[in-house]
N, C-alpha and C positions, 0 to 999 in steps of 0.2 A: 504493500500500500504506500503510494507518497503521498511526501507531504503536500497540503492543500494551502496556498498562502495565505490568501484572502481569509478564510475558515481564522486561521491559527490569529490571526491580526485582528477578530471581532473577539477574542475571548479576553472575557475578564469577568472580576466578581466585585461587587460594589457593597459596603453597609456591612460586610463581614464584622464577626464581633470576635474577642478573644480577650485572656487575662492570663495573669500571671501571680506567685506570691514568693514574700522574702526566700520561700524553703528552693522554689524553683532558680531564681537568680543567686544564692548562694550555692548549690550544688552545680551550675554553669563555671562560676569564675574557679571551682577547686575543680573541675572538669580540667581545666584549659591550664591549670598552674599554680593559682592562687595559693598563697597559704603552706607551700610545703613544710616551711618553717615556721609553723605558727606563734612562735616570738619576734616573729619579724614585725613592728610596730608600724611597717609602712604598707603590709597588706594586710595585716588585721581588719582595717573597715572591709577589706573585701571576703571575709570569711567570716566577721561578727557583725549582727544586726543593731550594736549597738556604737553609738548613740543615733547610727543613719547609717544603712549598707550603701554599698557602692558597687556599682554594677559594672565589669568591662563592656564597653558599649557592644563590642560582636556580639554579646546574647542577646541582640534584635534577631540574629538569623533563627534563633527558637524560639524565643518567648514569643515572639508578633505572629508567630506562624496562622494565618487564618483564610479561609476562603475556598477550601480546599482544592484538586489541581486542577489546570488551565489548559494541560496536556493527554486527560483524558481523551480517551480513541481518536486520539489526531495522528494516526500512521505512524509514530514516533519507533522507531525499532531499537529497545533498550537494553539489548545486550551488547549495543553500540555507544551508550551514552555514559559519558563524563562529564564531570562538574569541570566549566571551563574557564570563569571568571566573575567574580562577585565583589560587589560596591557596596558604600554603604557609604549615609549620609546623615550624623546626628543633627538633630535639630533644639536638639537641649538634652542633658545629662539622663540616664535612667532612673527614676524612679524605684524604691526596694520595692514597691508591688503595684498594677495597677490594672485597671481598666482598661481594652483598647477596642478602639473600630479602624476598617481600615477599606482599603481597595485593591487591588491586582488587576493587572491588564498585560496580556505578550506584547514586549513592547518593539520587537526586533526579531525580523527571522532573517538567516542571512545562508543563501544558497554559496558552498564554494565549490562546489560543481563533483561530478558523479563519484569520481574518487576520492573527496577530501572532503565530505561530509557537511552539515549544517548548522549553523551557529540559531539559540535561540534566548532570546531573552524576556526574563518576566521582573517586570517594578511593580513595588508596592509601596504604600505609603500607610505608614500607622500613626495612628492620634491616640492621645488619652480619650477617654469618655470625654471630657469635656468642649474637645474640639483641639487642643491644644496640638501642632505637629510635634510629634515625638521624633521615627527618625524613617529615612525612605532606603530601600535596597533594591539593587537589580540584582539577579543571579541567571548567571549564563550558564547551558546546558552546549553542549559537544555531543550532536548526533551522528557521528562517523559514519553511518551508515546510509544516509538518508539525505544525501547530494541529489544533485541534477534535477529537482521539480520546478525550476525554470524564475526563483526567486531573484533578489538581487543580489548583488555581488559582493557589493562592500561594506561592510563594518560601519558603522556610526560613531563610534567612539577607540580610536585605536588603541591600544597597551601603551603605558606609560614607560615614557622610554627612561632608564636608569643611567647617572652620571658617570663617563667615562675613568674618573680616579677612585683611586682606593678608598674606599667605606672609612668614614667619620669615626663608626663607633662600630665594636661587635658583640652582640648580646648572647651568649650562650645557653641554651636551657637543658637537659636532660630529661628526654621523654619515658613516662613510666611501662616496665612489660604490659600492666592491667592498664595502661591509659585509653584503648579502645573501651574496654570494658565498663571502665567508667563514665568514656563521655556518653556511652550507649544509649546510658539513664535520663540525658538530657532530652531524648525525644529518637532518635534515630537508626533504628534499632534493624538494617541493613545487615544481611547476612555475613556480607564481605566481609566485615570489621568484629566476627565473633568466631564463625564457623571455620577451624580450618581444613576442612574438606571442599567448603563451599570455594572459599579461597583457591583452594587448588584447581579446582575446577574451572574457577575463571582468571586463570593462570600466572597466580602468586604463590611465591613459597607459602605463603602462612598472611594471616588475616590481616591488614592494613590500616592506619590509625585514618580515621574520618578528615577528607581534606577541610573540611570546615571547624574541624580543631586546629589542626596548623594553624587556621586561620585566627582562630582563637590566641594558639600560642603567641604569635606574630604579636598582634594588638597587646598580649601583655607584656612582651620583648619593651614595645615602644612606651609603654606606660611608664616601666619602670627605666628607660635608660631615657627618656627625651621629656616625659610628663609630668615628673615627678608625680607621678600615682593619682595624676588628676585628672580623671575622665572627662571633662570639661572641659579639656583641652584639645581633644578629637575630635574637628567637623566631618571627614571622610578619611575613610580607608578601603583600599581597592589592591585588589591581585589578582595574580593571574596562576592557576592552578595549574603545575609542569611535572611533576613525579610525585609518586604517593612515598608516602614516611612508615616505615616500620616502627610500631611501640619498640619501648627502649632506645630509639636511635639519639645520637644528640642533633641538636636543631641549634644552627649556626645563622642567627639575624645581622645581615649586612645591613648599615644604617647611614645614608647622607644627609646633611644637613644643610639645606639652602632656606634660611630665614624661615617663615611657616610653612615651606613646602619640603617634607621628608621623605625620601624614598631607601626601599627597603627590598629583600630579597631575603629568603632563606635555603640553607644549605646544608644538607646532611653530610658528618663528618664522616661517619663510617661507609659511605660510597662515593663521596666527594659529589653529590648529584644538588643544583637547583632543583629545589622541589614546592617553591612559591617564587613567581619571579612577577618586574615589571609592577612593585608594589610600590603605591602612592598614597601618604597620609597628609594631609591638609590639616592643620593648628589653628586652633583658634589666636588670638594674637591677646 
């Protein structure tokens, strides 16, 4: 079955509702790293509810999740599909718990022709209950298989191109063996990242950490080496998904610094592979 352009480009879901509580956005940021060292007094708020949690802004990608998908029986052939790049646009700090409505709409389908598959993108935008914009995401889907239905060609917003000199700053993290395991709990509960047979099957040594934890990891890389631990500080952050990370591996964040625009890249030590590239965070000032 191809894909149908026009079909894919009227879908959307409007007035979606969704919520969240301290217990869900506290089990996200120890998900992603928070807290290993819980004497640590500079991520404490992000593991204690007290006197006000603090949320890493990526847990928009789960907690907002609403509307449900946009990709139902639209020919999508998903044993070809990767997560291929995902944005994300605060519009004010996270709240420890709240209220939300929101929208979805595809907002990009991008043919690169019969062998090299199709790019597809879905925006969302969440508000508190009260109207307030909280924060907007696009997340790009990689249908490899599913070229040539005669869409357009080019890209709307190209990858952010990273500065030619040596990284500013390098944040090291150490990913945990149970680190799939537990970001699982956050909502995502994909075979790939538990099963390893299933893994094998779709042809990884052993089950793979969720690219949208990296993604996680990343954001707290920059929190704690450019933000001083102030989420408040992060209008966007955007990457581009290039190899998947094995729990345990370590996750090496390259970090430039040009005034409030920081770009970023992560890198596993133990295969020496890019495995988040073309990553761009915007500061509040």
């Amino acid at each position: 079955m191809s894909l149908d352009y026009d079909d894919l480009m009227s879908r959307r879901s409007d007035g979606w509702t969704s919520s969240y509580t301290d217990n869900q956005l506290l089990l996200y940021n120890i998900a992603v790293g928070m807290g290993r060292d819980p004497l640590d007094l500079k991520e404490l708020p992000f593991i204690f509810e007290e006197p006000e949690l603090r949320g890493v802004p990526t847990a928009g990608m789960v907690i907002g999740a609403g509307g449900g998908s946009l990709y139902d029986n639209a020919g999508i052939n998903w044993t070809g599909v990767v997560h291929g790049e995902q944005r994300l646009t605060m519009h004010r700090p996270l709240p420890p718990s709240a209220e939300l409505t929101g929208s979805s709409r595809i907002s990009e389908v991008v043919d690169k022709g019969e062998e090299k598959g199709a790019l597809i993108a879905v925006t969302s935008e969440t508000k508190l209950a009260s109207g307030e914009a909280l924060f907007t995401t696009e997340s790009v889907i990689f249908a490899r298989r599913n070229g040539g239905f005669g869409g357009p060609r080019d890209q709307v917003k190209a990858p952010h191109v990273l500065p030619e000199r040596e990284p500013d700053l390098v944040h090291v993290t150490e990913t945990r063996l149970d680190q799939a395991a537990l970001y699982r709990l956050t909502g995502d509960r994909t075979h790939l990242h538990i099963d390893p047979g299933f893994a094998e099957r779709a042809g990884f040594p052993r089950p793979i950490l969720h690219g949208l934890c990296s993604y996680g990891i990343a954001c707290r890389a920059l929190l704690a080496s450019v933000c001083e631990y102030d989420p408040a500080r992060i209008r966007q952050f955007d990457v581009r998904f290039t190899k998947p990370v094995y729990p345990g591996e370590t996750i090496h964040t390259d970090i430039w610094l040009d005034g409030e625009t920081v770009s970023y890249r992560c890198r596993v030590a133990e295969r020496d592979l890019v495995v988040l590239n073309n990553g761009l965070c915007q500061l509040n000032g």
